[in-house]
C-alpha positions as CSV (number, residue, x, y, z in Angstrom):
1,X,50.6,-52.7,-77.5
2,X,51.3,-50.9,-74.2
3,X,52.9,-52.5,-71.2
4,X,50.1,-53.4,-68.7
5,X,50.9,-51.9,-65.5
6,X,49.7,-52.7,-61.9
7,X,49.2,-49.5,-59.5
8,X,49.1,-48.9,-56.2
9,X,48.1,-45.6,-55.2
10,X,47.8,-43.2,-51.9
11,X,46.4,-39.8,-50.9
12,X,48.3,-38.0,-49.1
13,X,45.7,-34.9,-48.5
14,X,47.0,-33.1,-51.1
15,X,48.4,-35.4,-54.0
16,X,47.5,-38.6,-55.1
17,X,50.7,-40.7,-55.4
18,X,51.2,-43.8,-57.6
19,X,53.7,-46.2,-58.2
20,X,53.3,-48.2,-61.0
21,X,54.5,-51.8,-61.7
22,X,54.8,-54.3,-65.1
23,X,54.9,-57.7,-64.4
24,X,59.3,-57.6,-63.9
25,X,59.1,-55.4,-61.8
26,X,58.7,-51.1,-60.8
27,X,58.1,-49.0,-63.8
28,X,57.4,-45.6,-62.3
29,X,56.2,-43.1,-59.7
30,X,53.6,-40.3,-60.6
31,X,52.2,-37.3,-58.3
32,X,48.6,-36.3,-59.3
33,X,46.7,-33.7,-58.3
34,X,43.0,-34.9,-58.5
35,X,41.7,-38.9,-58.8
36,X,40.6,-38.1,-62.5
37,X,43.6,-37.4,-63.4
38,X,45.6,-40.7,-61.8
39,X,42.6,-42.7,-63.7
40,X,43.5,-41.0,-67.2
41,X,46.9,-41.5,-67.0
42,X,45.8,-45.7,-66.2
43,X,42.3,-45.9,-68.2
44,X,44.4,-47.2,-70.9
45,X,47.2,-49.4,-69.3
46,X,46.2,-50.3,-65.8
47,X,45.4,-54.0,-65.1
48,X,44.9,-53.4,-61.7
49,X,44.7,-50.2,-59.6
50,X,44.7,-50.5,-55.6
51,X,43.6,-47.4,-54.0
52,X,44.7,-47.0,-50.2
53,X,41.4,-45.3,-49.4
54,X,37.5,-47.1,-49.3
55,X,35.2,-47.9,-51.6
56,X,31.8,-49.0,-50.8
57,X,30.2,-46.6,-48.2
58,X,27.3,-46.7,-45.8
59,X,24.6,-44.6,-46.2
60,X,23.0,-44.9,-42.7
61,X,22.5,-47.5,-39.9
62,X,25.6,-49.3,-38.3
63,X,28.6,-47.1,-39.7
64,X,31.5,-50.0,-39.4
65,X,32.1,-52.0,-42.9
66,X,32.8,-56.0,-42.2
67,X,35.4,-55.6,-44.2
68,X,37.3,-53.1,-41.4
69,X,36.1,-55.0,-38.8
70,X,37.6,-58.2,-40.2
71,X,41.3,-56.0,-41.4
72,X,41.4,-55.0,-37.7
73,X,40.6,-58.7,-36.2
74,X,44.1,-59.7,-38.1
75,X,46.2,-56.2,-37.9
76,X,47.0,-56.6,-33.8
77,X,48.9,-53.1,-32.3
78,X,48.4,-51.6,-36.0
79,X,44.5,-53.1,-35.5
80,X,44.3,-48.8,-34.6
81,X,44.8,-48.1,-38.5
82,X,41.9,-48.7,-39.9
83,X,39.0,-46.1,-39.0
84,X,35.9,-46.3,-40.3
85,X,34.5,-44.3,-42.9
86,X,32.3,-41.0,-42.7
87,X,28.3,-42.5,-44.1
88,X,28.2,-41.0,-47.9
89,X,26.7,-37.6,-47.5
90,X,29.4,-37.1,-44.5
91,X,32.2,-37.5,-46.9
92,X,30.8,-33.9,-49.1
93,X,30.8,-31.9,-45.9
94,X,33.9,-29.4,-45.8
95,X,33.4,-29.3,-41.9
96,X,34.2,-31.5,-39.2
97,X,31.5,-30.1,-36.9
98,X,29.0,-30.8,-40.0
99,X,30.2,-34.0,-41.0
100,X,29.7,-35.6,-37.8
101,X,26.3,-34.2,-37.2
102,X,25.5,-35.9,-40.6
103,X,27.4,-39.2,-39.4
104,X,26.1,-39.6,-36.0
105,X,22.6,-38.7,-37.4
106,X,22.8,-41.2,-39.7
107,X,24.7,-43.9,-38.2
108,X,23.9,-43.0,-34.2
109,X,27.7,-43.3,-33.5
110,X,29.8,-40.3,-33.8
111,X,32.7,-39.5,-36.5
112,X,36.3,-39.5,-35.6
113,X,38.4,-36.5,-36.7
114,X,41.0,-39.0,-38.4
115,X,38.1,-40.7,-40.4
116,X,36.9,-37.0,-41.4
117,X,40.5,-36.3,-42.4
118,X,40.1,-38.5,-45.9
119,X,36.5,-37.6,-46.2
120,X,37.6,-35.2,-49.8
121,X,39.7,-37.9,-50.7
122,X,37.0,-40.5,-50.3
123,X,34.6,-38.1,-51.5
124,X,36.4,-37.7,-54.8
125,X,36.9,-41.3,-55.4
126,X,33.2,-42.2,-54.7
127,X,32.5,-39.7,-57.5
128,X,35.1,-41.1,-59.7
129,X,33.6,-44.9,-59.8
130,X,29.7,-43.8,-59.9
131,X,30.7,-41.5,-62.6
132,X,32.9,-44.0,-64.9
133,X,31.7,-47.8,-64.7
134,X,35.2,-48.3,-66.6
135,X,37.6,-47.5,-64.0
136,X,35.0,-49.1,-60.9
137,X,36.1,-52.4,-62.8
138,X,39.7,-51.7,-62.0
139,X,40.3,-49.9,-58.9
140,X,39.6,-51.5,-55.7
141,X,40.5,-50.7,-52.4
142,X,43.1,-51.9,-50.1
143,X,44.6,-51.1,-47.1
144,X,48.5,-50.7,-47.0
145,X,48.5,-52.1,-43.2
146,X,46.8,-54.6,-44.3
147,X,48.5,-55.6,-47.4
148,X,52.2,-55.6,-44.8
149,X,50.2,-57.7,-42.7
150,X,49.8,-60.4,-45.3
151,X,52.6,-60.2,-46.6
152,X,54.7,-60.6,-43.4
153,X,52.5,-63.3,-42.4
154,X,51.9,-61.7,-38.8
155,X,50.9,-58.9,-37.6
156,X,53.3,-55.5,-37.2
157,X,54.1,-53.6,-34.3
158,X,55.1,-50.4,-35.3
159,X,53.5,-46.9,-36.8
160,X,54.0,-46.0,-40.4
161,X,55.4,-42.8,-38.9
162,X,58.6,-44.4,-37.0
163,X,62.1,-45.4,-37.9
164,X,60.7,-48.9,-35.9
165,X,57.8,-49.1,-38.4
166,X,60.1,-48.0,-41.8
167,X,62.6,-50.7,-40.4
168,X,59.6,-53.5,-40.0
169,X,58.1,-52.8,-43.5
170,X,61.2,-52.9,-45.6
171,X,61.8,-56.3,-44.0
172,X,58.6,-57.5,-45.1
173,X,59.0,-55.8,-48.3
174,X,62.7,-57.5,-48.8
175,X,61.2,-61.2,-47.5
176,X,59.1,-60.5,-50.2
177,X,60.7,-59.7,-52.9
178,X,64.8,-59.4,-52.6
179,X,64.8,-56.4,-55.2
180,X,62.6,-54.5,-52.9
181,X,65.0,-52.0,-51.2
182,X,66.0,-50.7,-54.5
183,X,62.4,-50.5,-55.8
184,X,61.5,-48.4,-52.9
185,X,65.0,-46.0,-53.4
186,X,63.9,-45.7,-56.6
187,X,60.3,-45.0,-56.1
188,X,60.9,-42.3,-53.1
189,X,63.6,-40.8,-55.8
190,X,61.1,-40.6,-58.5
191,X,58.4,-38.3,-56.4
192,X,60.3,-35.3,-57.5
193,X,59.5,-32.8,-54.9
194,X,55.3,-34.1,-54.0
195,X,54.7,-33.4,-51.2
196,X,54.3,-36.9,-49.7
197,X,56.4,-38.8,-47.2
198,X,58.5,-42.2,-47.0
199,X,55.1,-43.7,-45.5
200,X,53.3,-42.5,-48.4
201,X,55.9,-44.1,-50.7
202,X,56.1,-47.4,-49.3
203,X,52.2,-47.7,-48.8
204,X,52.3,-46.9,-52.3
205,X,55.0,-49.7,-53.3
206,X,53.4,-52.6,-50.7
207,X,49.8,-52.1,-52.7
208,X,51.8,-52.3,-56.2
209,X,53.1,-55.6,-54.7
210,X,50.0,-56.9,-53.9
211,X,48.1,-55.4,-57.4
212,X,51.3,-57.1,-59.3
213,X,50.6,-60.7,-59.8
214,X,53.1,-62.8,-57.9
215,X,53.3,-65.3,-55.1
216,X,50.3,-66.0,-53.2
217,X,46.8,-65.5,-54.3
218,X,44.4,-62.3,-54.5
219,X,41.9,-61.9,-52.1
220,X,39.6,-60.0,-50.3
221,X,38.2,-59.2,-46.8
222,X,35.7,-60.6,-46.5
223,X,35.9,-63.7,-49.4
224,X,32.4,-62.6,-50.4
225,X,32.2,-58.6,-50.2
226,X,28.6,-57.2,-50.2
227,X,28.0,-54.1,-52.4
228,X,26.8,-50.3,-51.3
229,X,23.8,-49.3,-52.4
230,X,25.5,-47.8,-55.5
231,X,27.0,-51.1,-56.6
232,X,30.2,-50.8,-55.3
233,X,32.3,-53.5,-53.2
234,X,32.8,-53.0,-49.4
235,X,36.2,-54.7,-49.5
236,X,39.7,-54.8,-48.8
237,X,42.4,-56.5,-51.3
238,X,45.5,-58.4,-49.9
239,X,47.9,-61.5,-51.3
240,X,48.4,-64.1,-49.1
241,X,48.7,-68.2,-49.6
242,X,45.7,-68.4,-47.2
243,X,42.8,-66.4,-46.0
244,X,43.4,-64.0,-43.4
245,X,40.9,-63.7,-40.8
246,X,37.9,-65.9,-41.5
247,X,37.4,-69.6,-41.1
């Protein structure tokens, strides 16, 4: 019988990086090219898959998810991290100049560039769960500030992108779990030339944590997530003891 893995997983705009966990602990890194591929590499042994991107989109009116306006209610300085998603038919565009004209028409608000920015990556995953009901029962989305956040039990103060910000995560990651410097050495030394970054690979590692079961309970933003009008939840997935930003 195969090892069941848990999986987080980030796209970096080019590759689709996962780091995979058993229940002891990190099993692996993998680079991917496209979504399908990640999900047949998991179809078989994934548990749990955490993507690092949305899932659930809106298809017109008011553009901003509960589920980000809730993430950035509890995230403080980092509160700037989550953007809100491009409205479904945004996400195809290969444009910015056309994707916004298709957001703001749709949603009356317009489209930021950094929210265009994931659009193929969104775009691809959308496609991905409409098109296989098997993996839509697996991967979920969650966001890797987030996920820190939880874990840390109060909000951080620094970028991704900063020695301040690497420094602040592997604390959390080490209160967390006192193997977690060497899981993330051994992570960022599996990559094996992708073309992803330190960020990448510890957003990578913190949504394998929180996939992984282990202290603290799995739970979403917000406790009951609405659906798209394709069936899909409009969530975010974190561990915590207790709720994070709702009463």
């Amino acid at each position: 019988m195969a090892t069941e893995l848990y999986v987080g997983v980030v796209w970096s705009g080019e590759t689709w990086l996962g780091v995979g966990f058993t229940k002891s602990g990190f099993d692996h890194t993998a680079a991917f090219d496209g979504i399908g591929d990640c999900w047949a590499r998991y179809e078989e042994t994934a548990r749990s898959i955490l993507v690092s991107l949305p899932v659930g989109l809106v298809e017109s009116g008011d553009p901003t998810r509960e589920c980000d306006a809730l993430a950035r209610s509890v995230l403080g300085p980092r509160d700037v991290a989550v953007l809100t998603p491009p409205v479904r038919e945004a996400t195809r565009k290969r444009r910015y100049s056309t994707g916004n004209r298709v957001h703001e028409r749709k949603s009356g608000e317009p489209l930021s560039e950094a929210a265009f920015g994931l659009s193929d990556g969104i775009a691809m995953l959308d496609e991905l769960l409409q098109e296989i009901p098997e993996a839509a029962a697996v991967v979920r989305s969650a966001h890797p500030e987030l996920c820190f956040r939880a874990f840390a039990d109060e909000p951080l103060e620094h970028s991704r992108e900063t020695a301040a910000g690497y420094a602040e995560r592997m604390r959390t990651l080490a209160h967390y779990d006192r193997d977690a410097a060497p899981t993330v050495q051994k992570a960022a030394e599996a990559t094996d030339g992708a073309p992803v970054t330190i960020a990448d690979v510890l957003d990578a590692v913190v949504l394998a944590y929180t996939a992984q079961p282990g202290s603290g309970t799995l739970r979403t933003l917000p406790a009951d997530p609405p659906t798209d009008r394709k069936g899909l939840p409009m969530e975010l997935v974190y561990r915590a003891d207790a709720p994070l930003g709702e009463s």
